[in-house]
N, C-alpha and C positions, 0 to 999 in steps of 0.2 A: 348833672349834679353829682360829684364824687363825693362816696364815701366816706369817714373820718372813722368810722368805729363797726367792725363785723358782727351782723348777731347771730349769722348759720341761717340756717335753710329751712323753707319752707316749700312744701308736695316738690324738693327738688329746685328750688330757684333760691337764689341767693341774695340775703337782705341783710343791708348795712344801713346806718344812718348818721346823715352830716350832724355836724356841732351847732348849725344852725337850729336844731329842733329842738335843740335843749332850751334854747331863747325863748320859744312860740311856747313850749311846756312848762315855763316859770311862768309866763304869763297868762295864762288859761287859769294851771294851779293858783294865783295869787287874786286874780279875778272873781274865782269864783269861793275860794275861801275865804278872802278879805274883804267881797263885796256880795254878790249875789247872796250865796247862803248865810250868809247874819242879816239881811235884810229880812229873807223869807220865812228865816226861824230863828228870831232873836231868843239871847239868854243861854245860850248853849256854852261850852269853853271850844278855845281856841283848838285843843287837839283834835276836835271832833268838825268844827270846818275844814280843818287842815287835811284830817282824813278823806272825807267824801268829797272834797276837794282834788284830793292827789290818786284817787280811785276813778271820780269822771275823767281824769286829766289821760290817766291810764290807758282805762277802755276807749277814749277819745281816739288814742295813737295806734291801740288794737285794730276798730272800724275802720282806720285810716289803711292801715298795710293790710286788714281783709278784701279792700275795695280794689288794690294795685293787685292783691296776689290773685284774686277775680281775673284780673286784664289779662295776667302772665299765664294764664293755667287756660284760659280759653284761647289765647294766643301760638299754646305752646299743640293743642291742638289741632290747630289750622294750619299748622306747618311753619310755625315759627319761632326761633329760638330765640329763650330770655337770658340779656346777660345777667341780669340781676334786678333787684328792688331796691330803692333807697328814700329815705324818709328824712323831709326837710322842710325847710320857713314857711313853704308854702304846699305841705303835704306831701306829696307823695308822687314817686314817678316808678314805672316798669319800664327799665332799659330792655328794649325789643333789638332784638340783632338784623333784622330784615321789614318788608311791607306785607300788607296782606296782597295776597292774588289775586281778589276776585271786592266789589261792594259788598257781595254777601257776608264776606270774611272780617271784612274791615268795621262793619254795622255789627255784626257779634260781640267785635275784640273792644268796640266802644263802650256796647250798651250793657255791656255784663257789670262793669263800676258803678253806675250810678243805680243799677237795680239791687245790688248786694248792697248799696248804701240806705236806699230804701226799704230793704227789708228787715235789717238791722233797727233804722227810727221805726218801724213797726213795730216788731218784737221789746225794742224799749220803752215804748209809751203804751203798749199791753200791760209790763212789767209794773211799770209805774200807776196803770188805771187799779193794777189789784193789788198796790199798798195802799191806796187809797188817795191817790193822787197829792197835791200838795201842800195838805193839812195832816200827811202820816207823816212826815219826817225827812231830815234829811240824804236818807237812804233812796227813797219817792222822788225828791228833788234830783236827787243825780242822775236817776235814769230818764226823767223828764227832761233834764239836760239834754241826755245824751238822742234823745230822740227823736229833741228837736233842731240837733247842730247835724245830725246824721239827716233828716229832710231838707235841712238848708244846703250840704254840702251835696245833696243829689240835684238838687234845684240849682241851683250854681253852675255843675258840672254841665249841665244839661242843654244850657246857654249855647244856640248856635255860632259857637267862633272859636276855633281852634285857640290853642291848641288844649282847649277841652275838650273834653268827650262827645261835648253834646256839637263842635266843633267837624268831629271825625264824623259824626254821624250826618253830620249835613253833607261833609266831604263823601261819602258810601252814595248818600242820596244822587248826588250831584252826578258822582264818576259814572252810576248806571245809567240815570238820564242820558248822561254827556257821552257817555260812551268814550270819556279823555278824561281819565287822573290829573292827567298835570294841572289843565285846566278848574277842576272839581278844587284839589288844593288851593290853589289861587284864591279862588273865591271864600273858602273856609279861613286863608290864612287873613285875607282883607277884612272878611271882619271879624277877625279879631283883636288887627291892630284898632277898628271902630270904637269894638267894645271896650278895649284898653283905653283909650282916649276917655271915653263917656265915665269909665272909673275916676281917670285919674281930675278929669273937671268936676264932677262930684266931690272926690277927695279935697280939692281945691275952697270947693262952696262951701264943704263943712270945715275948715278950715278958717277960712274969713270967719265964721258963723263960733269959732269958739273951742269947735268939737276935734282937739288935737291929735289926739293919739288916732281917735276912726277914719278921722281924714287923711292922715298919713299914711292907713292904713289899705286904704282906698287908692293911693299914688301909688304907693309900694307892688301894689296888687296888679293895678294897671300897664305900668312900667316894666312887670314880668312880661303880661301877655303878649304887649308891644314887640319886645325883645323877642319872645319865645316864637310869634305868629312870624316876624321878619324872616326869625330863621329856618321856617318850616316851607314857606315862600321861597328862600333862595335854595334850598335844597332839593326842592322838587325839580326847579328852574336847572338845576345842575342836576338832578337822574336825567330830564329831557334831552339834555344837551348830550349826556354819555347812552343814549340809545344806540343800542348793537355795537359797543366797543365790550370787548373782552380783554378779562383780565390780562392773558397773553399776549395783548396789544399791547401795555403801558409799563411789562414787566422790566425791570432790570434782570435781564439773564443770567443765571449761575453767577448769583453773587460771592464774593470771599467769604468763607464761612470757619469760623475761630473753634478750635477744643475747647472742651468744656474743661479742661484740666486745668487750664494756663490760670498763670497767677494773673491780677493786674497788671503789675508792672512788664511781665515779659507779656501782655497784651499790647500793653502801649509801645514796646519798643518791636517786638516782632509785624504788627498789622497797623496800628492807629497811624501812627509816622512815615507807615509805607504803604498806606493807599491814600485815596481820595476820601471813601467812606465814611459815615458818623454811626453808622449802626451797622452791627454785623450780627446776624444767624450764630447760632452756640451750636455746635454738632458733639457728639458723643455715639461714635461707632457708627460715624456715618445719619447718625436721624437726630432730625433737629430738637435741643432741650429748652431753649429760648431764644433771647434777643439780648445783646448788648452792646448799649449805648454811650457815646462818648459822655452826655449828661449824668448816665449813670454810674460811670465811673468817675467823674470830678467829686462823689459824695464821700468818697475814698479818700481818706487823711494821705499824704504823701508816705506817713511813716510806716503804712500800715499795707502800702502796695504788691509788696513782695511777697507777704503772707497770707494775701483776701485773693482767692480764685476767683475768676471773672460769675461762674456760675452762681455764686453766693448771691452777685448781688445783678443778676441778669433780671430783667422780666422773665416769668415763669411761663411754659408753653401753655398752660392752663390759660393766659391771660394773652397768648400771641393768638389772633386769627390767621385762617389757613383759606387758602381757598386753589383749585383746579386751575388749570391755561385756561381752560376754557367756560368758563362761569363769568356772565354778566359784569361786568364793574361796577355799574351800579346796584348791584344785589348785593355786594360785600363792601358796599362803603357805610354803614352801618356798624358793621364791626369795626372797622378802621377806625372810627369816631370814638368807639367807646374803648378800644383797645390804649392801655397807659403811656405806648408809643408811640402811637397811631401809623403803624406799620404791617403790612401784611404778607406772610409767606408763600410763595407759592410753591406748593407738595406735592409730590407725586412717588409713591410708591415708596412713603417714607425717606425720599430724598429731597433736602430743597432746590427746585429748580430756578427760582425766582423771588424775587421783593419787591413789595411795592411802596412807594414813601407818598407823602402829600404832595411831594414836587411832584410825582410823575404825573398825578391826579388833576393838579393844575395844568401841566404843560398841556393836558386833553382838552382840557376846558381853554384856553387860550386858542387853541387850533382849532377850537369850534370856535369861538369868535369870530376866527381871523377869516373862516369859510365861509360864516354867515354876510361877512362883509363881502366880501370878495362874490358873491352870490348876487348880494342886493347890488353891486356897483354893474353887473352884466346885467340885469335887467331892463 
């Protein structure tokens, strides 16, 4: 899930959040100002549900990116690196650039979220027991709220089917048992395409049954995990398939690599028109400063080509992944996913000696088809 709006950094990891969440934040805040809290404590004015309304709705989105920066920070411990946080329709995600090593690692990086969520509805319905629970006020009420949407959202998480928590932690269970990841995945990811199904028939019943917006809500829900578990399924199924191929294996060698000087236009007419190419390496004294791509020069008004240097509007190295000839392929595809070109350099010694594109990734993955076939037909 990308980004739409940056909000800076936390212990060091980076959190943004889509436009989506502003949707799910109008509707909490309107929920419970409009409905919940004038039911609870009639005769109040509007500005005062509106407030402790727009306060739970707050601290809501706080518990949310406490529960993801948990993941990243115990993550970032175990040897893996966070591209960032981002906060959307449906909560919350820590983009992790890698896997854990080991079940031990993997059962930590899961179970830290749903316990930081837990200890949070703890501390709120303390909060709320010593205002006097929900005969003090609307203050009482919000953290009663909050305490008990913070135990649902740990209960929920906890649900064995990826790609929840509770998900990964079946996945940890499984891969030590199994002694086979890939395997372990599978299974994690099946059910939670189950569990997706069982929402969205639910969503369905309450639906016939009257209940619109829950029911939808319950599809909506369902239809992510579907989606979400597919993809966690085919991606395991493609690290399997790239065991023991190295980066150096699928590189395009000493690619043509453009100054970072050049304008657009003498980009297009000195490199774009005279190679094959759609993406090129930016160099600057010899060591690489980004990526630029033919997409990202068509954003380039015509009029304006002579005088925008390629580097302005390059992806920044900050956001190119880099990786050795000889590192895993499947350890850096990862970053390739979440990198905005999904292209990856290969460096050494501050020189690029290589790139990798989606194409090359695929051709891997086709040639393992094609072995597996050609395998089962001599049998």
């Amino acid at each position: 899930m990308e980004e739409s709006l940056r909000l800076g950094r936390i212990a060091g990891v980076r959190v943004g959040i889509n436009w989506s969440v502003l949707a799910i934040f109008a509707l909490i805040w309107l929920s419970l100002s409009g409905g919940r809290f004038p039911l609870e404590h009639p005769g109040r004015s509007t500005s005062a549900y509106a407030a402790a309304g727009g306060f739970a709705s707050v601290v809501f989105f706080v518990s949310l990116l406490a529960h993801e920066v948990a993941h990243a920070v115990v993550a970032r411990r175990n040897g893996i690196e966070v591209e960032g946080i981002t906060l959307w329709l449906f909560g919350g995600v820590a983009r992790l650039s890698g896997e854990a090593a080991d079940p031990g690692a993997e059962l930590r990086i899961a179970g830290v979220g749903p316990l930081v969520s837990l200890v949070l509805s703890a501390l709120f319905l303390v909060v709320f027991w010593l205002l006097g629970g929900t005969e003090a006020g609307l203050m009482a009420s919000s953290f009663g709220w909050l305490g008990a949407i913070n135990l649902a959202l740990a209960v929920f998480n906890l649900v064995p089917a990826a790609p929840l928590d509770g998900g990964r932690i079946l996945r940890a269970f499984l891969w030590r048992r199994r002694h086979d990841r890939l395997s372990a995945t599978i299974t994690a990811s099946r059910a939670g395409k189950g569990f997706g199904a069982l929402l969205i028939g639910l969503g369905l019943v309450e639906f016939a049954f009257g209940q619109g917006l829950g029911g939808m809500w319950f599809v909506l829900i369902g239809w992510f995990l579907i989606n979400a578990a597919n993809s966690e399924e085919q991606y395991a199924r493609m690290r399997g398939a790239l065991a023991g191929v190295r980066v150096g294996d699928v590189m395009t060698v000493d690619p043509t690599v453009t100054p970072a000087h050049l304008s657009v236009q003498s980009f297009l007419d000195d490199y774009v028109f005279g190679h094959r190419h759609s993406t090129f390496p930016l160099v600057e004294e010899g060591r690489p400063v980004g990526l630029i791509s033919l997409q990202r020069v068509k954003q380039v008004p015509a009029q304006a080509r002579a005088t925008t240097s390629v580097r302005s509007v390059a992806c920044p190295m900050d956001d190119v992944p880099t990786a050795s000839p000889d590192q895993p392929l499947a350890e850096v595809l990862p970053a390739m996913r979440g990198s905005p070109d999904g292209r990856l350099l290969v460096v050494v010694d501050d020189t690029v000696r290589g790139i990798v594109s989606p194409t090359d990734v695929s051709r891997v993955l086709e040639l393992a088809d094609l072995s597996d076939l050609r395998d089962n037909r001599h049998v």
